[in-house]
Structures are given as C-alpha cells and as structure tokens.
SENUVO-255881 format. One record per residue: residue number from 1; residue in three letters; x negated, y, z of N, C-alpha, C in turn. Coordinates in Angstrom, 2 decimals, always signed. Atoms other than C-alpha are relative to their C-alpha. Layout:
<sites>
seq: NUM type: ALA n_c1: X n_c2: Y n_c3: Z ca_c1: X ca_c2: Y ca_c3: Z c_c1: X c_c2: Y c_c3: Z
...
</sites>
This chain:
<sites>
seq: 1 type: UNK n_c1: -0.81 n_c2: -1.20 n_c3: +0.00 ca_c1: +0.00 ca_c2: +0.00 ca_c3: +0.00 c_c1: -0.85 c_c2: +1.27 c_c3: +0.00
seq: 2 type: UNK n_c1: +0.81 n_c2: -1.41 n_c3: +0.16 ca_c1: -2.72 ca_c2: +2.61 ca_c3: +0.53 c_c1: -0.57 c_c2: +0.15 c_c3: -1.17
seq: 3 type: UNK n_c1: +0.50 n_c2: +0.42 n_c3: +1.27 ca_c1: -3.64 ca_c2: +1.75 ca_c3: -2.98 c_c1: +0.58 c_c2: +0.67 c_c3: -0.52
seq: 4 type: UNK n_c1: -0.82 n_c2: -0.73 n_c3: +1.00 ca_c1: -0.31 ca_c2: +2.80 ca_c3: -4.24 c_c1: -0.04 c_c2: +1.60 c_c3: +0.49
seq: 5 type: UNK n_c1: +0.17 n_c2: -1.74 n_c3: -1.04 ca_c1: -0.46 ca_c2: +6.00 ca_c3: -1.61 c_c1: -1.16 c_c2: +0.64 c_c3: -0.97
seq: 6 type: UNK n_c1: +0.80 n_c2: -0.44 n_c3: +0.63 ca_c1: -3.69 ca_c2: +6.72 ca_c3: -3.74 c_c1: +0.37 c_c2: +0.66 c_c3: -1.22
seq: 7 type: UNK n_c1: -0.28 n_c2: -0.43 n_c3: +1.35 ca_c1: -2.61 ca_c2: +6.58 ca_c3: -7.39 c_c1: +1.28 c_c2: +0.70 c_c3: +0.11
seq: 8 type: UNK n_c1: -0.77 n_c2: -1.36 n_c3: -0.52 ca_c1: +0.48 ca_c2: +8.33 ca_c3: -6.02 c_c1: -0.57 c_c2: +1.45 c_c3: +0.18
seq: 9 type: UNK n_c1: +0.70 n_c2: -0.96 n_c3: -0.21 ca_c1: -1.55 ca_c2: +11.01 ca_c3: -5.14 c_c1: -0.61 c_c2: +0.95 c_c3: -1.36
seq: 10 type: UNK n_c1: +0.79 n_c2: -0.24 n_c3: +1.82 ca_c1: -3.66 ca_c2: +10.87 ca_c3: -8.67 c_c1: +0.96 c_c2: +0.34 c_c3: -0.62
seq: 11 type: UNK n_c1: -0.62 n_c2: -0.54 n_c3: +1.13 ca_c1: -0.55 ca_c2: +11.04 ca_c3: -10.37 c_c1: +0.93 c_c2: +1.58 c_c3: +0.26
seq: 12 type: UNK n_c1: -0.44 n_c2: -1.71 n_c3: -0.35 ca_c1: +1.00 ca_c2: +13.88 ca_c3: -8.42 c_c1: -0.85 c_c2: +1.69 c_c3: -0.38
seq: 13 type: UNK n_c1: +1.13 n_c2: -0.89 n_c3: +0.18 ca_c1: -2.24 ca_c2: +15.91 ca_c3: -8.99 c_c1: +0.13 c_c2: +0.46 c_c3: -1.98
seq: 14 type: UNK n_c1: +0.28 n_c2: -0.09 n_c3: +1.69 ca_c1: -2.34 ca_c2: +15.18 ca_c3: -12.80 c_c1: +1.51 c_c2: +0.67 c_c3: -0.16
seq: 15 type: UNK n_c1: -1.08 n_c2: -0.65 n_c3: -0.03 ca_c1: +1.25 ca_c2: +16.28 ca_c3: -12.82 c_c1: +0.26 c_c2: +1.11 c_c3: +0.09
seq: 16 type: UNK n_c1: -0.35 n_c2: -1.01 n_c3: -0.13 ca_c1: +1.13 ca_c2: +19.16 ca_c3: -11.39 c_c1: -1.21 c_c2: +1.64 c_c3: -0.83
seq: 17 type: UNK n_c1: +0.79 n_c2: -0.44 n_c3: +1.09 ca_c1: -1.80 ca_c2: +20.23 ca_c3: -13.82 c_c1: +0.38 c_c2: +0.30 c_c3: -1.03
seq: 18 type: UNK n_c1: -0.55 n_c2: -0.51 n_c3: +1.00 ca_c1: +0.29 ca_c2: +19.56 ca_c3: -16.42 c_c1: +1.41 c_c2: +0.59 c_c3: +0.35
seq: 19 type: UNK n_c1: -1.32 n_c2: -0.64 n_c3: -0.32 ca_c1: +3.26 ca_c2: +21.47 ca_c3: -15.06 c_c1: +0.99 c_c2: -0.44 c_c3: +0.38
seq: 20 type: UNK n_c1: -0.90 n_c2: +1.09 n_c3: +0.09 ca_c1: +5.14 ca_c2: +18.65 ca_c3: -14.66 c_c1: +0.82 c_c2: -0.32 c_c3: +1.37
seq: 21 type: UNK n_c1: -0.92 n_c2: -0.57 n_c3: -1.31 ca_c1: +7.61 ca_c2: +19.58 ca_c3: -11.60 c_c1: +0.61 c_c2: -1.39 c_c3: -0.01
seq: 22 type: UNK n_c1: -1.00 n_c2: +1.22 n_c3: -0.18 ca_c1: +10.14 ca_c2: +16.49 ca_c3: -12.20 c_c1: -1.50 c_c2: -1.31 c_c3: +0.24
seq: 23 type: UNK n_c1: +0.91 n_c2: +1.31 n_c3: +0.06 ca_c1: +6.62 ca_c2: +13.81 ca_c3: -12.53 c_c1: -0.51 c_c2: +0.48 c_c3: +1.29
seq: 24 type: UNK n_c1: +0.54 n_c2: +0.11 n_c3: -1.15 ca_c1: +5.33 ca_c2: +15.57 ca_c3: -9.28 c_c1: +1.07 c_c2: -0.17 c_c3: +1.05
seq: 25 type: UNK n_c1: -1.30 n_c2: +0.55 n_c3: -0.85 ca_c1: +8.59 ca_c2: +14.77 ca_c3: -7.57 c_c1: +0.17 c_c2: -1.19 c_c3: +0.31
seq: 26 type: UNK n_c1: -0.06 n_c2: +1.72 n_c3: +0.45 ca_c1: +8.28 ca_c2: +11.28 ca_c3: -8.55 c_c1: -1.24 c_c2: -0.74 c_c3: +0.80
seq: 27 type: UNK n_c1: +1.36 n_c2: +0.56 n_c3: -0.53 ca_c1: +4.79 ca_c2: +10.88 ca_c3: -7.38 c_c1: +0.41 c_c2: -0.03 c_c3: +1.59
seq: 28 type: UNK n_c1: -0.32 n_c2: -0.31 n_c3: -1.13 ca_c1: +5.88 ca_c2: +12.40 ca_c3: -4.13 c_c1: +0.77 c_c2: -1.33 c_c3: +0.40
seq: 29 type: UNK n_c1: -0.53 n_c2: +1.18 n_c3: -0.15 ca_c1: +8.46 ca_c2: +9.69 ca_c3: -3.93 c_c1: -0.68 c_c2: -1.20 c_c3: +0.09
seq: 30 type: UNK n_c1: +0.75 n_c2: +1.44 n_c3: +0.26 ca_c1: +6.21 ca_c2: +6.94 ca_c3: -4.66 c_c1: -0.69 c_c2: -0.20 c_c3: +1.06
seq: 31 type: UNK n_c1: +1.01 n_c2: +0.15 n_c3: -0.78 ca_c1: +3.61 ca_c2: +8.08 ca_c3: -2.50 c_c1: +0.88 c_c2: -0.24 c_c3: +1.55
seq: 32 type: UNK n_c1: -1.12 n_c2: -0.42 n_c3: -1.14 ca_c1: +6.58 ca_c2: +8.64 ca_c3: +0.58 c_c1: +0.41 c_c2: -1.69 c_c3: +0.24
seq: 33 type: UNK n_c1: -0.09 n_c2: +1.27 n_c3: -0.21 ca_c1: +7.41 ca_c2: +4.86 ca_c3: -0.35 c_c1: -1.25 c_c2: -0.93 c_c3: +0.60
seq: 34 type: UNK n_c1: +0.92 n_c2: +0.80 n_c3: -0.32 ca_c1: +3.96 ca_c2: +3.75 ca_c3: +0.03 c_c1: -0.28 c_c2: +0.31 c_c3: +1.48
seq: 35 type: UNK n_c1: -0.18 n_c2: -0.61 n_c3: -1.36 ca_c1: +4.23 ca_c2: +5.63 ca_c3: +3.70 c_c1: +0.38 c_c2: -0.40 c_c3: +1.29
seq: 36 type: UNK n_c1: -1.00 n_c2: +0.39 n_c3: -0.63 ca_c1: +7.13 ca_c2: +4.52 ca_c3: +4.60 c_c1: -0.58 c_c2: -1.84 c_c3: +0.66
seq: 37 type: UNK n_c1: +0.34 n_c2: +1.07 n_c3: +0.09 ca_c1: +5.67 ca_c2: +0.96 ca_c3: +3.95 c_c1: -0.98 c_c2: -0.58 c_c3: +1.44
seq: 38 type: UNK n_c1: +1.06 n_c2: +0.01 n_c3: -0.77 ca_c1: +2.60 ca_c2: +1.47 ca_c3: +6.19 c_c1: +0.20 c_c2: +0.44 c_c3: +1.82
seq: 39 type: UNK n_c1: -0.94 n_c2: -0.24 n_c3: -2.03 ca_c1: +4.99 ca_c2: +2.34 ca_c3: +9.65 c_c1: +0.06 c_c2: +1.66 c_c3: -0.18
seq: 40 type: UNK n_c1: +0.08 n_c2: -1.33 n_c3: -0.16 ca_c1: +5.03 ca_c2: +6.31 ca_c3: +8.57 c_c1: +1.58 c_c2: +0.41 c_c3: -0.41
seq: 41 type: UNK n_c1: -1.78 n_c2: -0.55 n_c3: +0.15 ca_c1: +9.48 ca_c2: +6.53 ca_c3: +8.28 c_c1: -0.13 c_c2: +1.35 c_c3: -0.33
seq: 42 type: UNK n_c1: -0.55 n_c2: -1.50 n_c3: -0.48 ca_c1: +9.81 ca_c2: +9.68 ca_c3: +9.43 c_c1: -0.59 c_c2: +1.02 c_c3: -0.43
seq: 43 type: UNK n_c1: -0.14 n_c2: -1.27 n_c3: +1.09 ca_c1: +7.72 ca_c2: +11.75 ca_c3: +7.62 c_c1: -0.42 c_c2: -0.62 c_c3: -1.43
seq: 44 type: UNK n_c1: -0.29 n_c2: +0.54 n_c3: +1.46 ca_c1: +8.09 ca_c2: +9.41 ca_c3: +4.38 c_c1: +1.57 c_c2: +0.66 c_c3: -0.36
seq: 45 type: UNK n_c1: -1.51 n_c2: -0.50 n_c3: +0.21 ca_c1: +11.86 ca_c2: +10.82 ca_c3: +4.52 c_c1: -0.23 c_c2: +1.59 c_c3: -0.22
seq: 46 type: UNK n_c1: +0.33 n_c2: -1.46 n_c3: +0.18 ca_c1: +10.27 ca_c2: +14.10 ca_c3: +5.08 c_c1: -0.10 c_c2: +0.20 c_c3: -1.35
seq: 47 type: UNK n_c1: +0.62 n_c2: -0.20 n_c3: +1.62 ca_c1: +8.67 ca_c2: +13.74 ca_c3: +1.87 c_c1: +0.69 c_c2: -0.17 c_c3: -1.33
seq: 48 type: UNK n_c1: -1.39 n_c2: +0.17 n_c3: +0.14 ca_c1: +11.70 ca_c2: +12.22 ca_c3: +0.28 c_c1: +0.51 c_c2: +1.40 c_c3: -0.28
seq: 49 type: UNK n_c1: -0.84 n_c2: -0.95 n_c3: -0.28 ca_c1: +13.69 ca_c2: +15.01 ca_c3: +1.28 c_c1: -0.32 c_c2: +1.41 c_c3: -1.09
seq: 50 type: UNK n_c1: +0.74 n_c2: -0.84 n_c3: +0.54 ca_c1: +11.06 ca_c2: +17.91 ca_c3: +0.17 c_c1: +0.08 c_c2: -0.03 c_c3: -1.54
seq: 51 type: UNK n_c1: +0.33 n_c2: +0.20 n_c3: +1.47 ca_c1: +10.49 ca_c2: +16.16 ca_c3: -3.22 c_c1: +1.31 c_c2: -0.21 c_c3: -1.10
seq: 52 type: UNK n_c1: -1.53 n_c2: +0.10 n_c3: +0.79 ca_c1: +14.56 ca_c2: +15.90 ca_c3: -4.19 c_c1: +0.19 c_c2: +1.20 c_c3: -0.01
seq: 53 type: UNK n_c1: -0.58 n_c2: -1.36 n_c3: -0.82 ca_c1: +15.22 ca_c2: +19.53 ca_c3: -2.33 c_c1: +1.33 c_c2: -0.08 c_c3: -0.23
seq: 54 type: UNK n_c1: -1.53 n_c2: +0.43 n_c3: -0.18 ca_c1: +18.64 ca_c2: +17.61 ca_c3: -1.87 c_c1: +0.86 c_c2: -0.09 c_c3: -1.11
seq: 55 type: UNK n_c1: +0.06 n_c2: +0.09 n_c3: +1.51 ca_c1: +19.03 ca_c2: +17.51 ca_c3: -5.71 c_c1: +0.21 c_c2: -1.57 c_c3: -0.28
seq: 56 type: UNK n_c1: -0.36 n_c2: +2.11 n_c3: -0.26 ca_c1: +20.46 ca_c2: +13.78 ca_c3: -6.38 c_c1: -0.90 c_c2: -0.59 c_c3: -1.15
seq: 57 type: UNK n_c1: +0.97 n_c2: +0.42 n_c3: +0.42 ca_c1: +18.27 ca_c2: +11.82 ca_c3: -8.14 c_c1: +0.80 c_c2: -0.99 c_c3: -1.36
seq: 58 type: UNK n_c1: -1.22 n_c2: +1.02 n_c3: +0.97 ca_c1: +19.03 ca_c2: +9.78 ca_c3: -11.81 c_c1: -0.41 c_c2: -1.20 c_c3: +0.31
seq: 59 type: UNK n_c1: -0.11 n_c2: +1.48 n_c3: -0.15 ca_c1: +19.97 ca_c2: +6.37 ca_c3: -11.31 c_c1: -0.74 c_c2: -0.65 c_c3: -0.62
seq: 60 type: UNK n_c1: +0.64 n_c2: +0.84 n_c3: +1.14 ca_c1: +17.98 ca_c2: +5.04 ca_c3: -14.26 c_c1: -1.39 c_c2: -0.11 c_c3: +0.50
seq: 61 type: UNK n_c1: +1.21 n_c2: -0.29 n_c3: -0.60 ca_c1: +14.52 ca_c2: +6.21 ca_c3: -12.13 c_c1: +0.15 c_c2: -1.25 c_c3: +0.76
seq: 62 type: UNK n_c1: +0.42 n_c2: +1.10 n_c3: -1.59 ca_c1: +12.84 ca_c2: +3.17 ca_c3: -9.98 c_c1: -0.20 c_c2: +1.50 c_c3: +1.30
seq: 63 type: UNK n_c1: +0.73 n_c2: -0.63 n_c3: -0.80 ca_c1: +11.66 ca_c2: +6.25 ca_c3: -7.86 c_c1: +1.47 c_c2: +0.25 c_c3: +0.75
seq: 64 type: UNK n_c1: -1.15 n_c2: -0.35 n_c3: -0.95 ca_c1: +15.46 ca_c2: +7.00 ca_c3: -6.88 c_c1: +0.38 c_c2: -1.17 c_c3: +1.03
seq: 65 type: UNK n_c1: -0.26 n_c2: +1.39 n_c3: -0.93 ca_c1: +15.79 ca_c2: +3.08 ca_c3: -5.74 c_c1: -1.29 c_c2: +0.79 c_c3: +1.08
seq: 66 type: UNK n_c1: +0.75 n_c2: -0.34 n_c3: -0.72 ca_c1: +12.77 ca_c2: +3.85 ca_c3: -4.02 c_c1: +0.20 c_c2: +1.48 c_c3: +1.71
seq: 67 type: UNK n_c1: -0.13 n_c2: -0.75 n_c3: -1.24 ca_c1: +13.36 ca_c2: +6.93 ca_c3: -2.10 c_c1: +1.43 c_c2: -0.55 c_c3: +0.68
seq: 68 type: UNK n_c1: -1.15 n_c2: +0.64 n_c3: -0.96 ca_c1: +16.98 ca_c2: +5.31 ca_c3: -0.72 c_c1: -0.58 c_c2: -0.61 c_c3: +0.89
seq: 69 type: UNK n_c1: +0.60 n_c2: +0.69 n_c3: -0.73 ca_c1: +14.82 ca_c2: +2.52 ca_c3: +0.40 c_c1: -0.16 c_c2: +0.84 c_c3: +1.61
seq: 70 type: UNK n_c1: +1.02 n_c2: -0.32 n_c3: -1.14 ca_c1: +12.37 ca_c2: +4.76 ca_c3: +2.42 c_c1: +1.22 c_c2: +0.82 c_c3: +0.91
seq: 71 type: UNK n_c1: -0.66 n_c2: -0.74 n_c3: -0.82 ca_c1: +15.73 ca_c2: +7.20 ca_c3: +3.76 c_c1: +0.44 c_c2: -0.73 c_c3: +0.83
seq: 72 type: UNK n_c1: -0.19 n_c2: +0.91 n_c3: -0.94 ca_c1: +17.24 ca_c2: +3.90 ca_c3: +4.80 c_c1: -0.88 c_c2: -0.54 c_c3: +1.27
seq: 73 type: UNK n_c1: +0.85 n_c2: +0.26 n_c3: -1.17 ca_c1: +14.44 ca_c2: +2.87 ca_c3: +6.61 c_c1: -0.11 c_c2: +0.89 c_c3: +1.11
seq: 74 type: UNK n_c1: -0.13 n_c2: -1.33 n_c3: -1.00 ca_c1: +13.99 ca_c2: +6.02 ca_c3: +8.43 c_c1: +1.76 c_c2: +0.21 c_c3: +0.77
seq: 75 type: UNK n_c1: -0.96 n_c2: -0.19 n_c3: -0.79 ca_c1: +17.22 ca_c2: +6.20 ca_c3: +9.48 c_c1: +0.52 c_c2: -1.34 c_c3: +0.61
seq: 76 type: UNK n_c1: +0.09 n_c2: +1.14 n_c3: -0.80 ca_c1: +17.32 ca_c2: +2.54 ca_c3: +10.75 c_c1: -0.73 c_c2: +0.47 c_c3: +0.96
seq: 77 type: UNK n_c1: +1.11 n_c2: +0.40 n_c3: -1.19 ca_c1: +14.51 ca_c2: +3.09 ca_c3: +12.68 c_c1: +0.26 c_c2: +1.75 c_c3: +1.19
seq: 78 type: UNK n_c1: -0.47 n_c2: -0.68 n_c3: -1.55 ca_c1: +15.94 ca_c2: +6.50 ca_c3: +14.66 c_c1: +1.13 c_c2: -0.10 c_c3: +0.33
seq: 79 type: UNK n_c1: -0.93 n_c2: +0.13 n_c3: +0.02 ca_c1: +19.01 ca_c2: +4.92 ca_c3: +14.85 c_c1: +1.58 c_c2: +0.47 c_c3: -0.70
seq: 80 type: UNK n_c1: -1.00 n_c2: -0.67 n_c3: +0.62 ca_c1: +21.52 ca_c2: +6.53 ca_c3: +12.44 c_c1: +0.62 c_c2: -1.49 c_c3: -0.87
seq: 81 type: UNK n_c1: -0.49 n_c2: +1.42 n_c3: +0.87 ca_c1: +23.22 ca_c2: +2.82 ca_c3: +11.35 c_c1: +0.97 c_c2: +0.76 c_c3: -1.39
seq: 82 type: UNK n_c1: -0.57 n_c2: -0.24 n_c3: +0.49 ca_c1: +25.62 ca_c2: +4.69 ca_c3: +9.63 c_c1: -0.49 c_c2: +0.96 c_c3: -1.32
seq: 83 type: UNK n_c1: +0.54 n_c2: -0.44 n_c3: +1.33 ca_c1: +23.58 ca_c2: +6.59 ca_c3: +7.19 c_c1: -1.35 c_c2: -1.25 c_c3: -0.78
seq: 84 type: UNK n_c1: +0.70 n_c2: +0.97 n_c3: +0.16 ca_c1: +21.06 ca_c2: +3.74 ca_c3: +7.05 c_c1: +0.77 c_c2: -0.83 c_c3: -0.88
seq: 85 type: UNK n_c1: -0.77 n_c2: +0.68 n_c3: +1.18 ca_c1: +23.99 ca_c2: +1.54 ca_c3: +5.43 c_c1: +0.17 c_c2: +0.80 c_c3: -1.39
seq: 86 type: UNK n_c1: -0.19 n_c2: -0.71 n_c3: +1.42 ca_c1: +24.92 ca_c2: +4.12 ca_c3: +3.09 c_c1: -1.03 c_c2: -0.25 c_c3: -1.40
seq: 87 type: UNK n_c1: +0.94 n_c2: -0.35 n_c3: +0.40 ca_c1: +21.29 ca_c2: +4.75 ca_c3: +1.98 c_c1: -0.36 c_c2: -1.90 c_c3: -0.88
seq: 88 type: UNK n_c1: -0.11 n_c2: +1.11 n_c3: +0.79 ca_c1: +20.93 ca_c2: +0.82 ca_c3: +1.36 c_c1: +0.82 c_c2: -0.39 c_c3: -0.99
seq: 89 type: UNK n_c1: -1.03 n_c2: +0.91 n_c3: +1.14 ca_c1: +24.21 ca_c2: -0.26 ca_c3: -0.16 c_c1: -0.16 c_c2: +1.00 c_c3: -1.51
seq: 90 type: UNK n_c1: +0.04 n_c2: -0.63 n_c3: +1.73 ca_c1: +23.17 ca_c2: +2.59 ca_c3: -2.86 c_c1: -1.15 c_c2: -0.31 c_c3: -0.90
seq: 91 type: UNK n_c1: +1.06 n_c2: +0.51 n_c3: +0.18 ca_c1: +19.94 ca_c2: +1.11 ca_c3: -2.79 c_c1: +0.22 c_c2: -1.30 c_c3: -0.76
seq: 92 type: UNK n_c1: -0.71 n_c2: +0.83 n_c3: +0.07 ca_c1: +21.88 ca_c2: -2.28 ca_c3: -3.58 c_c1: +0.19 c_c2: +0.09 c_c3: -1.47
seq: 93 type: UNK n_c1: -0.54 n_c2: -0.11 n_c3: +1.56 ca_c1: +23.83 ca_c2: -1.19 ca_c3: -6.32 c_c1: -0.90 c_c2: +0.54 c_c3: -1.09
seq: 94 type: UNK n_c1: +0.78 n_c2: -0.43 n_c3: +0.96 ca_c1: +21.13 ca_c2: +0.53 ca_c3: -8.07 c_c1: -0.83 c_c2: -1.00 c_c3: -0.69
seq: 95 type: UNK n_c1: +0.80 n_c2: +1.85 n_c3: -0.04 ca_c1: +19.02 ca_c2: -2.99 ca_c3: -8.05 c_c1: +0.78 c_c2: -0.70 c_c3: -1.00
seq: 96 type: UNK n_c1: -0.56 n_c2: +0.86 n_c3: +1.42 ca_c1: +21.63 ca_c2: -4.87 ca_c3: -9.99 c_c1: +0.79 c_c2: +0.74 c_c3: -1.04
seq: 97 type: UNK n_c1: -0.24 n_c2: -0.58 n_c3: +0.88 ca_c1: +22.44 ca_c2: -2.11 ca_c3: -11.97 c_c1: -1.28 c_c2: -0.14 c_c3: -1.90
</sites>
C-alpha cells in the first residue's frame, strides 16, 4: 500500500503540472485509499472530502468506488453505522455495476 500512496503522489504531482484539476482529484483519492488501507481513516476521509469539495463523483470512475470505500471505513470506525452503510451499499452497487 505505501507503494500505491507513492505513485499516487507521482501522479497527483504530474497532474497538477499539467493542469489537470479532475486527474489531481483522482490521485488524491487513490492516495486517501492507500491511507485509509494502512490504519489512517480519518484523515483518508479528510482527503476524500477535500479532493470531491462535496461535488459527487461519476460512477464510471474506480476512484469513486474507491473513495466510498475509504468514507465507509472512516465512518465505521468512529461509529456513524448509519452513514457507514450508506457509503458501502453505494460502494456495492457501483461494483456490480
């Protein structure tokens, strides 16, 4: 995972070189997943959060499965069950979509 946290990083950088606002959003995401992965929730959601600026994400992106994942997690883990389901079952449907 700190692997992907890396080239996350690389690609956010190269991104934002080439201007590329929506690909450094993505990176952000990626890297927030690889975060999340490593026991860092809470500010992987941060990052999440920052890198949507509450802006819904398109379905067709792995990076949108992705950030659900990491919101779910984070909100499992400070107890919010009820947004935690949400965040999965959209996580869910996006998967066998």
């Amino acid at each position: 995972m700190v692997g992907s946290a890396e080239r996350a990083l690389r690609m956010g950088r190269l991104a934002t070189l080439a201007g590329s606002s929506e690909m450094s959003a993505r990176a952000q995401i990626i890297e927030a997943y690889a975060l999340s992965r490593l026991g860092c929730a809470d500010l992987a959601a941060r990052m999440v959060n920052a890198a949507t600026g509450g802006s819904r994400l398109r379905d067709e992106l792995v990076e949108t499965h992705l950030a659900h994942l990491v919101l779910g997690q984070a909100a499992t883990e400070s107890g919010g069950c009820g947004e935690a389901r949400r965040q999965l079952l959209e996580a869910r449907v996006q998967a066998g979509q």
